[in-house]
C-alpha positions in Angstrom: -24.2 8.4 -8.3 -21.7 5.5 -7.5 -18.8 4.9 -10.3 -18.3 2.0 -12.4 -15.9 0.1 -10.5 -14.0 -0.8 -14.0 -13.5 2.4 -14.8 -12.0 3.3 -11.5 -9.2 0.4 -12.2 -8.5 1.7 -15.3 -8.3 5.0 -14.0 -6.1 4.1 -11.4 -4.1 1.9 -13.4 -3.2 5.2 -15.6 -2.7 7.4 -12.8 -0.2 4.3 -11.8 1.6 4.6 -15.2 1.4 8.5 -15.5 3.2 9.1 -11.9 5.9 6.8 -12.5 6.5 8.5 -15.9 6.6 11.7 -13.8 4.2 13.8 -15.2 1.7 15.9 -13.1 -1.7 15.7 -13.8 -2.1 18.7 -15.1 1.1 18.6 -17.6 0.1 15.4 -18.8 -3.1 16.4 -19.7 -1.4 19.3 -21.3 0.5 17.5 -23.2 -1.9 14.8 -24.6 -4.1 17.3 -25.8 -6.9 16.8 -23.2 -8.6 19.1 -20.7 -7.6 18.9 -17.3 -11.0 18.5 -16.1 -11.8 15.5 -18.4 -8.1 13.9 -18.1 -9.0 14.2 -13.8 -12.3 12.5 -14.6 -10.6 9.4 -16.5 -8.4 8.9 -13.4 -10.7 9.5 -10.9 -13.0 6.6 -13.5 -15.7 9.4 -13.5 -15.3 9.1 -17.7 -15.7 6.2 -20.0 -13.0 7.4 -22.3 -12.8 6.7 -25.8 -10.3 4.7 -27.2 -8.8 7.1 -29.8 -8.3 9.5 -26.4 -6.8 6.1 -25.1 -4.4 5.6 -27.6 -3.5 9.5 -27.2 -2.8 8.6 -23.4 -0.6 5.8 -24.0 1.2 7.7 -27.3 2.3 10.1 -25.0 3.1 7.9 -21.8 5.4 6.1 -24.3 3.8 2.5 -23.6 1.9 0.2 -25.1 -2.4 0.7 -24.6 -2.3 -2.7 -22.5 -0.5 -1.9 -20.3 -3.1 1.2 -19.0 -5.7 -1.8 -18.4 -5.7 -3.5 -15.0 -4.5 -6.7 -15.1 -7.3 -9.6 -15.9 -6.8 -10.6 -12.2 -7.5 -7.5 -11.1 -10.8 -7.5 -12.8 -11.8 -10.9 -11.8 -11.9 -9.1 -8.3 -13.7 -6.2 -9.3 -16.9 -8.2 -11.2 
C-alpha cells in the first residue's frame, strides 16, 4: 500500500516542528493526549489525522496550525 504523498509532507512538516521544539516522539505524543502508535503514524503520513487532533498538535507545540502544513510550494511539487 503506497502513502499519500500529502500526508507524508504534512507529516514531515510536524516531525520538523516537533524536533526543533525538542520533544521526543514519544513525550510529545504523551503530552498531546495521543497514542504513540497513532502520533508515529501521522509523522510517518500513515494517518489522515483529524483536525481537532491537529489543533491538539499545534496547542501543544505552541504554534499556530499553519505552520504544521507544508508550504504551498512544497505541494505544488508533490501533485
Amino acid at each position: 500500500m503506497s502513502k499519500e504523498p500529502l500526508l507524508v509532507a504534512l507529516g514531515a512538516k510536524i516531525r520538523t516542528v516537533r524536533q526543533a521544539k525538542g520533544f521526543s516522539q514519544e513525550g510529545f505524543a504523551a503530552e498531546a493526549g495521543l497514542g504513540r502508535s497513532y502520533y508515529g503514524g501521522i509523522e510517518r503520513g500513515e494517518r489522515n489525522v483529524a483536525a481537532l487532533n491537529l489543533m491538539q498538535i499545534a496547542q501543544v507545540l505552541g504554534v499556530e496550525v499553519g505552520e504544521l502544513f507544508p508550504s504551498l510550494k512544497e505541494v505544488r511539487k508533490l501533485t
